[in-house]
N, C-alpha and C positions, 0 to 999 in steps of 0.2 A: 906352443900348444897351451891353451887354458886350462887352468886348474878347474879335472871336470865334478862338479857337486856330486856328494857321496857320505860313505861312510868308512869312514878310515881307522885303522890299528893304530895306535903308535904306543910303539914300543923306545923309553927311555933310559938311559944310562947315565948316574950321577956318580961321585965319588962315594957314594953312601950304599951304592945298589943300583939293582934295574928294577925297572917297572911296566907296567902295559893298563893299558887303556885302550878308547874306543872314541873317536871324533866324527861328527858327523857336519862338512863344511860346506856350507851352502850360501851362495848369493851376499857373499863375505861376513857369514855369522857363522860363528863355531860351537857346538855344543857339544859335550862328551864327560868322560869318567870313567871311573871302578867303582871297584867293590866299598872304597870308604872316601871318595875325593870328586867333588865334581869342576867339570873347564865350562869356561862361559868366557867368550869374547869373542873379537871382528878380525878377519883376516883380510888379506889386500896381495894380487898376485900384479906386478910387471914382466911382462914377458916372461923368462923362466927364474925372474926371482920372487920369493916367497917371504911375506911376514905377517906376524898376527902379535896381537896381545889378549892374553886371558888372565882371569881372574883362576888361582885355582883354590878353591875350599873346601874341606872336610863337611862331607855331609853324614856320615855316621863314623861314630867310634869303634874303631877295631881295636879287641883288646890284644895288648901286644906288638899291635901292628902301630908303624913308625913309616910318613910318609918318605919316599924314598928322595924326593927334594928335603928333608930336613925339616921342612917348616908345614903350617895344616891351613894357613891361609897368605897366600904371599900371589901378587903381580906378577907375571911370566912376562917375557918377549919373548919370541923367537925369530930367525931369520935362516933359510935356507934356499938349495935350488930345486927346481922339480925337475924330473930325467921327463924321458919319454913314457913314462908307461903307470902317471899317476902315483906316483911315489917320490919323497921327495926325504933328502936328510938335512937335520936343522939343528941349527945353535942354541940354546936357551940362556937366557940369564933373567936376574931380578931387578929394574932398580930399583928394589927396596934394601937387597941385601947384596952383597958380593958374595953372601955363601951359597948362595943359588946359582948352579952352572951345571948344565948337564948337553947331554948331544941326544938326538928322537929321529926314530923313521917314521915316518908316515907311508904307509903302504893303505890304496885303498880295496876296499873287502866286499861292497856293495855300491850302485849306485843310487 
């Protein structure tokens, strides 16, 4: 089943904390963010496997707040599988840094 264009939750888990966000994946371009951080990159599905790279960046400063990857601009991977029902759970890392590693659902919210 193809991964159907939308807009998706994802909610992530690092050693540092959780976090949530909002993605919206379309015609293999990704765009999304919060409240202090924005995603921007290209995703690519085969059959029920799942991968994207995004850029993620601090587009405003929250005082206090500490992104919950550790870092406010770092290169993402991710690689996951999608179920049946447009939801899918994913790996993250960096190769920029090895302190980057977390795990994300993607569930989607809208199409």
């Amino acid at each position: 089943m193809p991964l159907p264009n939308g807009l998706y939750k994802f909610a992530f888990e690092t050693p540092t904390g959780t976090d949530y966000g909002v993605a919206y994946l379309a015609d293999g371009r990704l765009r999304g963010g919060d409240s202090g951080m924005a995603y921007v990159g290209t995703y690519k599905t085969e059959g029920q496997l799942f991968s994207a790279e995004m850029s993620v960046t601090q587009h405003r400063h929250v005082p206090g707040a500490v992104s919950a990857l550790g870092l406010n601009d770092v290169l993402v991977q991710l690689h996951g599988v999608l179920d049946d029902n447009s939801v899918m759970s994913v790996r993250g890392s960096s190769p920029e840094t090895s302190a980057v590693r977390f795990t994300a659902r993607l569930s989607q919210i809208a199409d």
